[in-house]
C-alpha positions, 0 to 999 in steps of 0.5 A: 545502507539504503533508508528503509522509510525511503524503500517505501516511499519509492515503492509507493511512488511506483504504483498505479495512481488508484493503488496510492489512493486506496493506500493513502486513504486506508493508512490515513484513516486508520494509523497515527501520524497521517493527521491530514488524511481524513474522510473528506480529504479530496482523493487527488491530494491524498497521495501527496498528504500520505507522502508529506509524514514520511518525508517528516519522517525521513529527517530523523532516523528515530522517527524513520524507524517508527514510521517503517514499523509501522508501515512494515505492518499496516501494509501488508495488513491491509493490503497485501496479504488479501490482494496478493493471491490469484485465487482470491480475485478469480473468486471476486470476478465470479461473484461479480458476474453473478450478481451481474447475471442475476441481476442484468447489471452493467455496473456488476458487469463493467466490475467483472470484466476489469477484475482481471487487469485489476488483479494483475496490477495489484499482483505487481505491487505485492511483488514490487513489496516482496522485493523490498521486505529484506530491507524492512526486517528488524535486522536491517533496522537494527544496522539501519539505525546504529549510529556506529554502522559503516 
């Protein structure tokens, strides 16, 4: 059976360096346990500082199970329940190239013009979740943690 906490990590090692940086950042500030992840954290270290507890984690299976509890839920609530819906980007995109109209503004408007590709790359993450949720269930973590599983 495969760790959970592990599932995680790799997902998290397979997104694009500024979707590491946000998750680190967000997770870091506002959930125990990632005490090296502050306000003046340095961005370039914040994804190994967001890696370092999971691996602590990862050595002990009671600890293991916590950390994928709780990120089982940080995640999604900050990140993939607002970033995983279409709709909701194309919104963010007019907004922008409104204000970039309305006040002739190249930074509004270099926003607008990336929306696209960047709600392309946040769509692949969430998905990249999804395919991992079955193994962050209480099921799995239940057989995950029994010390009697085959």
């Amino acid at each position: 059976m495969k760790s959970p906490l592990q599932k995680i990590k790799d997902w998290y090692l397979s997104l694009p360096i500024d979707h590491r940086i946000d998750i680190g950042a967000i997770i870091g500030m506002s959930c125990p346990g990632f005490g090296d992840l502050g306000i003046s954290t340095e961005t370039d270290l914040i994804p190994e500082k967001f890696i370092a507890p999971i691996d602590e984690a990862l050595s002990h299976p009671a600890t293991e199970v916590g950390m994928v509890l709780l990120l089982r839920e940080a995640i999604p609530f900050y990140f993939i329940s607002k970033r995983d819906d279409q709709s909701g980007w194309k919104e963010s995109k007019a907004m922008m190239q409104e204000l970039a109209d309305k006040h002739d503004s190249e930074t509004f408007q270099r926003s607008a013009n990336s929306m696209d590709f960047r709600a392309k790359q946040w769509l692949s993450t969430c998905e990249k979740w999804n395919d991992i949720k079955d193994c962050l269930t209480n099921e799995y973590l239940n057989q995950y943690s029994n010390p009697f599983r085959n």
